[in-house]
N, C-alpha and C positions, 0 to 999 in steps of 0.2 A: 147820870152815869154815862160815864163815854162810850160810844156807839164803835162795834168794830166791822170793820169791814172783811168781803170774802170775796178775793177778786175769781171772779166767776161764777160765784157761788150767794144766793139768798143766804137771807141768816138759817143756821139749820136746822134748827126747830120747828121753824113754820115751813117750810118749802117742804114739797113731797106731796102727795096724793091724798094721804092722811085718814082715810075715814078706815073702820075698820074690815071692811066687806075689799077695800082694795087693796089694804096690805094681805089680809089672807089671800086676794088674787094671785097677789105675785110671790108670797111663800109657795102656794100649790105651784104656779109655774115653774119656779124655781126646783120643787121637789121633782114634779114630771123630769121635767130637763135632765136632773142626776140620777134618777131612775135609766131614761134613754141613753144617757152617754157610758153610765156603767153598762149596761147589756151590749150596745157597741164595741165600745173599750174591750171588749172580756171575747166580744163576735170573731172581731176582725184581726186574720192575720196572714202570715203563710197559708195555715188549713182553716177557709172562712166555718166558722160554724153559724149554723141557722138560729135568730133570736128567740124560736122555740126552745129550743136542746140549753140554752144559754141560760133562761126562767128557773128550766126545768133542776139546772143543777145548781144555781143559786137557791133555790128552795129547796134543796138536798134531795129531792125523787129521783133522779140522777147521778151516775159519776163520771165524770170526763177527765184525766188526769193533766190536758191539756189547759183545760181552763181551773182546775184548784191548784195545781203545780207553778203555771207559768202565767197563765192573765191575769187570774184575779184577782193575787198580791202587787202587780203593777196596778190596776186599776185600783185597786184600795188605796195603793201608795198615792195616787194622782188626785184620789180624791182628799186625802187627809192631808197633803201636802200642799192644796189649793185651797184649803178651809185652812189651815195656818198662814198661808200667807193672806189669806181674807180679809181674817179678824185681827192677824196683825197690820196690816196697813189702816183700817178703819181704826186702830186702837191708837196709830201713831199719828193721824190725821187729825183726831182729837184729841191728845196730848199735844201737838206742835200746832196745832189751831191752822192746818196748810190742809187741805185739800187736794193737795200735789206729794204729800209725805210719803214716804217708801218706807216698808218694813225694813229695808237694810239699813235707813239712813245714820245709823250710828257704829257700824265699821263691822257689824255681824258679816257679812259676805265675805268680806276680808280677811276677815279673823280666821274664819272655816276655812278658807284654802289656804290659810297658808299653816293652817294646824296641821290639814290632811298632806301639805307638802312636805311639812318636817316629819311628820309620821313617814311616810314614806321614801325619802331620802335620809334620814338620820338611822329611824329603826331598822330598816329595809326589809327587803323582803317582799314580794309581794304574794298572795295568794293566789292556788292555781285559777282559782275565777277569775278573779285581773288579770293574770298573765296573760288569759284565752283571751279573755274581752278586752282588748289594751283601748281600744276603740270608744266602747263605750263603759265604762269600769265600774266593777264590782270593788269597792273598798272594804279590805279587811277589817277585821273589828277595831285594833288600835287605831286603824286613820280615821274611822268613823268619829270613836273618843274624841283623836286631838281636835278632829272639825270641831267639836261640841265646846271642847275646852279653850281652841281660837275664838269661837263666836264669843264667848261669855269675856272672854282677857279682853276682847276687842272693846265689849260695850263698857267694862269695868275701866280700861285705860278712859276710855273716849267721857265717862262720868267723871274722873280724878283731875284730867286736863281743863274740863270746863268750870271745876269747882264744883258740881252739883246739879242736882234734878232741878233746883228752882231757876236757873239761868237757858232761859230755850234756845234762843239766839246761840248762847256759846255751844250748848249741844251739840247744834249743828255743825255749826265751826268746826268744833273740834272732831266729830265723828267725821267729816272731808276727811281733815286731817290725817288720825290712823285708819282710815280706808287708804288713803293713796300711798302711806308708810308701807301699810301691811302689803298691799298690791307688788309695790317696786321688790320690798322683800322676796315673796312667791316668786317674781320674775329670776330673783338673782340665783334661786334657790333649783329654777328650774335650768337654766344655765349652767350651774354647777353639775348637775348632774340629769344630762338631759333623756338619757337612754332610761334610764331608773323613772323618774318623774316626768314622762311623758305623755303616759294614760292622767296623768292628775289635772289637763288642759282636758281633757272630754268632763272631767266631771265638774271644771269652774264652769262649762257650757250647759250644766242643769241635764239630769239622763234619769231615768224612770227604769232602767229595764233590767235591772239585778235587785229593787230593791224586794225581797225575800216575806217570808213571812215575819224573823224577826224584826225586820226592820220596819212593819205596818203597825206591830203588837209595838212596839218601843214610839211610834208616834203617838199612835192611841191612847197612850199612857199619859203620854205628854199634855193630848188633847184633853181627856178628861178631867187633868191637875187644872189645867189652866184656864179652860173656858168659861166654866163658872164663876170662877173667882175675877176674871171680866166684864161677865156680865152684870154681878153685883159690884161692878166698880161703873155701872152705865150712867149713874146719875151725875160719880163725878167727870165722866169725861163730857158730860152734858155741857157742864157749868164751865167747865175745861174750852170747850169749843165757843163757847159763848163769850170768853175772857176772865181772865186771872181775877182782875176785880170784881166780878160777877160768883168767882166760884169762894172769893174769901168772903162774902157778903152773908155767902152760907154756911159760915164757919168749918171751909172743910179744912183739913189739915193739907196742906197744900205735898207740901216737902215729901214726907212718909206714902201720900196715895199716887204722884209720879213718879218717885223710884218704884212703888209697887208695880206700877205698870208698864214700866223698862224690864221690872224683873220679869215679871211674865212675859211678855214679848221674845225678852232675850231667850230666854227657854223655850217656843216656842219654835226661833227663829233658829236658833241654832242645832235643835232634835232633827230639823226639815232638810236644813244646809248637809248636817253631817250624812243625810240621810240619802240627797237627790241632789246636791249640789247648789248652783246659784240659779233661780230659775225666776227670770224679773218681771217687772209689769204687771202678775195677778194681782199682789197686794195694792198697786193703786189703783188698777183699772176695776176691778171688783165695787170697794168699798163707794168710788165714783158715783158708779152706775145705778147702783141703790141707793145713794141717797137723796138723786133726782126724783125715784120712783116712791122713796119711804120716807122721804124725811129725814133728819138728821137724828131721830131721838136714837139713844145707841141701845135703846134697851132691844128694837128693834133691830136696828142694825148692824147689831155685831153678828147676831146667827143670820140674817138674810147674807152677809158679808160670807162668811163661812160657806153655805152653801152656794153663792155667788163664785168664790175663789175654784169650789171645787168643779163646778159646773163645766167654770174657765179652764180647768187644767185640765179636766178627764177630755174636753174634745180637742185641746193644744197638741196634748200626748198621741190621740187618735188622730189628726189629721200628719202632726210626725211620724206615725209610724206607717202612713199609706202615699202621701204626695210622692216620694221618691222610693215606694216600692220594688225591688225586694228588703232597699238599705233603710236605714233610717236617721233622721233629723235628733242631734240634741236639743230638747223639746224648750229648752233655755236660748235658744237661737230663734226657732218661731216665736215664743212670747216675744221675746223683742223684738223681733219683726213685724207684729202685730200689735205691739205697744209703743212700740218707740211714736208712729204716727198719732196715736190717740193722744200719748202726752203733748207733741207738740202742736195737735188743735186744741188742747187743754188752756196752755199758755197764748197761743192764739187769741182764743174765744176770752181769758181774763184780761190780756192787755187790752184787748177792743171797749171791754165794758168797764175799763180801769178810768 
């Protein structure tokens, strides 16, 4: 069988720690981690509260209106918006057999702004929440929609351009492709009407800080549908990451289990998009990082990935909302500030050992 390579990267199976006393090591570390960054996340703000009082009303013996009202639906959002882009990037890493794969790479980001663009310059109108926070924006329920309904047009065009899930290569191709279409669009779109559709530029920057209760309960939902149905897809992304020829060896249905896992994806990616905007680098840097520490098996690593993303996000969000205290950071501007380098010692460290 022909051997494939992973510039960077051991083959994924065998690489990682492996025994099972060390992966429960780093699930519990990982658990601690989003324990401490939630209580954080929910602490800190204008009025610090103490991580006591913070326990106390997460465990309901308490009521604080400050933290059920106003934190701890952004901090749920940060945490459920980092576990979808966790598991989505580890999910696209092993479908595209890259290790460099981004949850957007198939024009979802694009899609989303420029759905919440035309919602917003065609329907108009915006809500008194937006209007106040032009800055950083609360999007009405229909912008939220068209996000959802750009993300999904985007992957569906980006599938009909390539011919299909069994061509990976053109995938990719062609998701560049309606990503940089849909982009120039959003551009022209904001041009046109730039007074109207200018809070729509804070939310392509990724923002945390209106998303609500429904909008935690509507990911959740998302999260539930989809992660399972994942995670019983772990053995084919096994074979998947191992090579096409490998995973037909074991009669899997090739065609039908990667569109399955587009579809999930795309709905993951787009509930999150609609929800927080474009917020980049969790989904590769996450799935990365664990699979040095876990190995590549996804049965594993789609929930370490998960709570890896979230990990990543709830202290992205917390260090955005204190570094430039009283204002705050679109929290999609730090991750890529903090991702952009990681990628390119990524490509670094593969061309070296290429």
């Amino acid at each position: 069988m022909q051997k494939t390579s992973y510039p960077g990267l051991a083959p994924p199976i065998a690489r990682g720690y492996g025994s099972i006393g060390c992966r429960l090591l780093v699930f519990l570390g990982l658990l601690v981690l989003l324990a401490l960054g939630l209580v954080l996340g929910v602490g800190q703000g204008a009025v610090p509260i103490a991580p006591g009082e913070v326990v106390r009303a997460l465990l309901g013996l308490s009521e604080n209106p400050i933290i059920t009202e106003l934190r701890l639906p952004r901090a749920l959002a940060a945490l459920l918006v980092g576990a979808v882009l966790g598991i989505s990037g580890a999910a696209f890493q092993g479908l595209f057999r890259n290790p460099l794969a981004d949850p957007y790479l198939m024009g979802s980001a694009a899609g989303a702004a420029f759905g919440v663009t035309l919602a917003v310059s065609v329907m108009g109108g915006l809500s008194s929440a937006f209007a106040q926070h032009a800055v950083f924006a609360h999007l009405p329920a229909s912008a939220t929609l068209f996000g959802f309904l750009g993300a999904v047009g985007a992957v569906l065009l980006t599938l009909l351009l390539s011919g299909g899930a069994s061509r990976t290569g053109d995938l990719i191709l062609a998701g560049v492709v309606v990503g940089s279409v849909l982009v120039s669009l959003t551009s022209y779109l904001m041009l046109q009407d730039a007074d109207r559709v200018r809070a729509v530029f804070a939310y392509t920057l990724g923002n945390l800080a209106f998303v609500g209760w429904n909008g935690v309960g509507s990911l959740a939902l998302y999260l539930l549908f989809a992660f399972p149905l994942l995670l019983l897809l772990g053995r084919t992304l096994n074979a998947l990451y191992l090579g096409e020829e490998t995973a037909r060896s074991l009669g899997l249905p090739l065609g039908w289990l990667k569109l399955l896992i587009i579809g999930l994806v795309t709905l993951l990616i787009a509930a999150a998009v609609a929800q927080a905007g474009i917020i980049g680098f969790v989904g590769l840097v996450a799935p990365h990082i664990l699979r040095r520490l876990l190995g590549g098996d996804y049965h594993y690593l789609l929930p370490a990935s998960a709570l890896g993303g979230a990990v990543l996000l709830l202290l992205a969000d917390l260090l955005a909302r204190t570094l430039v205290a009283p204002a705050e950071l679109p929290v999609g501007i730090l991750t890529t500030l903090l991702g952009g380098p990681f990628f390119l010692y990524l490509l670094w460290r593969g061309r070296r050992r290429a």
